[in-house]
C-alpha positions, 0 to 999 in steps of 0.5 A, spaced: 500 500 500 502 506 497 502 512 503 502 520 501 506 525 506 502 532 505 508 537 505 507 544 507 514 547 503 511 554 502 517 559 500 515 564 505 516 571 502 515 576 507 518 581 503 517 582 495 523 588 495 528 590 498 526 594 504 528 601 508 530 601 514 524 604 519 524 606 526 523 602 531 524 606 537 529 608 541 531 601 543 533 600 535 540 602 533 543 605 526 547 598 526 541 593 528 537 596 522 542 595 517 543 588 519 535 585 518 535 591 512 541 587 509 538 580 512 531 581 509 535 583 502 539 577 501 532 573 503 529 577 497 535 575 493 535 568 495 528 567 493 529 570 486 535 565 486 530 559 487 524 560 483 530 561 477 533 554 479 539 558 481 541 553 487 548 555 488 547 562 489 539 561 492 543 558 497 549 562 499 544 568 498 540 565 504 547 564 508 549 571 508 541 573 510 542 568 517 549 570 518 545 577 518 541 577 522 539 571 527 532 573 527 530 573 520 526 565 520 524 565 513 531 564 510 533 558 514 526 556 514 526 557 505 533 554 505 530 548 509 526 547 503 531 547 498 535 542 500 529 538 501 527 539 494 534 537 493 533 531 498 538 533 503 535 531 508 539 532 514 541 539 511 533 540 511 532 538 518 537 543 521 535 549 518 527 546 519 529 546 526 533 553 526 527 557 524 522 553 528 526 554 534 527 562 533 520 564 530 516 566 535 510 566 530 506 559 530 505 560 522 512 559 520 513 554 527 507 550 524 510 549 517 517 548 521 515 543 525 510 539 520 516 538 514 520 536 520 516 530 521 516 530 513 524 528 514 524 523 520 518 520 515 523 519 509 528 516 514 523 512 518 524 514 524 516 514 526 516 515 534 521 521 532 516 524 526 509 523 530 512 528 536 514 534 530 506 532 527 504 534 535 508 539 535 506 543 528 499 541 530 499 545 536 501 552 533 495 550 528 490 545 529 486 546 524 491 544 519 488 537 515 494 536 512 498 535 519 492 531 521 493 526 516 501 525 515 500 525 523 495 519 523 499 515 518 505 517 522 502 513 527 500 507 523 507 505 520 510 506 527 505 501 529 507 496 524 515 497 524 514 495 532 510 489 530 515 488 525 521 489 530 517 485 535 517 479 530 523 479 528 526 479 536 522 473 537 525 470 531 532 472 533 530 469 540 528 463 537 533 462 532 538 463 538 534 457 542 535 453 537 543 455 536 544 454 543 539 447 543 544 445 537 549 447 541 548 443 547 546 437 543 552 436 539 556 438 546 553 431 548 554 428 542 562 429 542 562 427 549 558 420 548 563 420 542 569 421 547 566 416 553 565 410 547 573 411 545 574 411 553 570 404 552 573 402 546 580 404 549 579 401 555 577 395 552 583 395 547 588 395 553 583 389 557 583 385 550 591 386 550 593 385 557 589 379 557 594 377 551 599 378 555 597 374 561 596 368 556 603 370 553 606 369 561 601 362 561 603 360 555 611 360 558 609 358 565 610 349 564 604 346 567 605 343 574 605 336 571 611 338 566 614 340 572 615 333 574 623 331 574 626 326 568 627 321 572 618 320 573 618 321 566 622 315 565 618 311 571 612 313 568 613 311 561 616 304 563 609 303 568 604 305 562 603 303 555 605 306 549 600 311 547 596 310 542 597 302 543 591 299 545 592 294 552 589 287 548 594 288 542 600 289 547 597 281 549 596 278 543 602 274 541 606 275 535 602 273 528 606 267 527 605 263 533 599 259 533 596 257 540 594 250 541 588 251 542 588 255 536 590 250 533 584 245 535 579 250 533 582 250 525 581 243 525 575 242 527 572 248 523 575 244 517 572 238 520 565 241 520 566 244 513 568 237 510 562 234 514 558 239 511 561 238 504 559 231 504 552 231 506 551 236 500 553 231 495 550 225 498 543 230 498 544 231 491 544 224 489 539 222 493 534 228 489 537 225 482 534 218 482 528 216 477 522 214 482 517 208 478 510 211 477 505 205 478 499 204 475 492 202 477 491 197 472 
């Protein structure tokens, strides 16, 4: 949405020639009334100078009219609006400020003060541009033209608040959020330090039980203990390793007992007998048998 400030930038032309000097009673001097005449005159100029556009001269005409008299608020109030037009915002807000803080007239006051709010406007400073609407106002309530920039001024004072409302709080939580970020990789790094602790510890268990089965494996058991001697006696007592007691019993392959012996006989016997009862059977089976008839 597109807001408008109402500017008040009139040129104040109080005076439309150059003046003479008048009396203003036995407290005015011949020096004094020189100083506001040429004061007056250079303002006159300056005024020429800017409707040409002639801003070089515009300018330093109004100088030499504020040098000479401090009174005079049309000069900086005129040269104000120059810089203005020229978007010297800061140069403006000085001479505004000058001329509504010397005047003692509520018509050049209110415009002072009305296009100082119109500088802090361009630069955003809303609280600071309300306070000058106010002010303006005050010396001129009866201006529309001030109500209504100080209305707007109000409403984007409220919205840049609730602007930088939301942005604090998305600061606040993008904060939270680094320092929660923060504690979890904090915790992080020291599981991942206690789990090489763990892992170191078990690596120094795992080596030192090596080690210890290195030491075991140089220590002789108990039973290697024993001496020569009841090696030799233990080995004359008991039998070759591997041998079984019964072969160690057996005679050797070519001795036959007797009663080895005895048994080949009678199982050769057997098998002699067996065979001849075999042959006796099959002759027996092949004789022809005589059918007898019934006659």
């Amino acid at each position: 949405m597109m807001y408008r400030i109402l500017f008040s930038l009139t040129i104040i032309c109080a005076f439309t020639a150059p003046v003479q000097a008048q009396n203003r009673g036995d407290e005015d001097t011949a020096t004094s009334t020189k100083a506001v005449r040429e004061s007056r005159n250079y303002t006159y100029e300056a005024n020429k100078d800017l409707v040409e556009n002639d801003f070089v001269n515009a300018e330093g005409n109004y100088r030499k009219a504020i040098s000479k008299n401090k009174e005079n608020s049309s000069a900086p109030y005129n040269l104000g609006r120059a810089y203005y037009n020229r978007e010297s915002y800061a140069e403006a807000f000085s001479r505004f400020k000058e001329a509504g803080e010397q005047t003692s007239e509520k018509p050049t006051k209110h415009k002072s003060y009305h296009n100082m709010g119109n500088v802090f406007m361009n630069n955003k400073e809303y609280d600071k541009a309300v306070e000058a609407y106010k002010e303006a106002l005050r010396n001129n309530p009866k201006d529309e033209e001030t109500r209504y920039n100080l209305a707007l001024a109000k409403e984007m004072l409220k919205k840049q608040q609730n602007d930088q409302n939301n942005d604090q709080n998305q600061d606040d939580k993008k904060n939270d959020q680094d320092k929660d970020n923060k504690e979890k990789n904090q915790d992080q790094n020291q599981q991942g330090d206690q789990n090489k602790d763990q892992e170191g510890d078990q690596k120094d268990n795992q080596n030192k039980d090596q080690g210890n089965e290195g030491d075991k494996g140089d220590e002789k058991p108990e039973e290697n203990k024993k001496g020569d001697g009841d090696e030799k006696q233990e080995q004359k007592k008991q039998p070759n390793q591997g041998e079984e007691p019964e072969k160690q019993q057996r005679p050797r392959p070519n001795q036959l007992s007797k009663q080895q012996i005895q048994n080949l006989l009678e199982a050769m016997q057997n098998e002699e007998k067996k065979v001849q009862e075999k042959i006796d059977a099959k002759r027996v089976k092949g004789k022809k048998i005589k059918n007898e008839k019934d006659w």
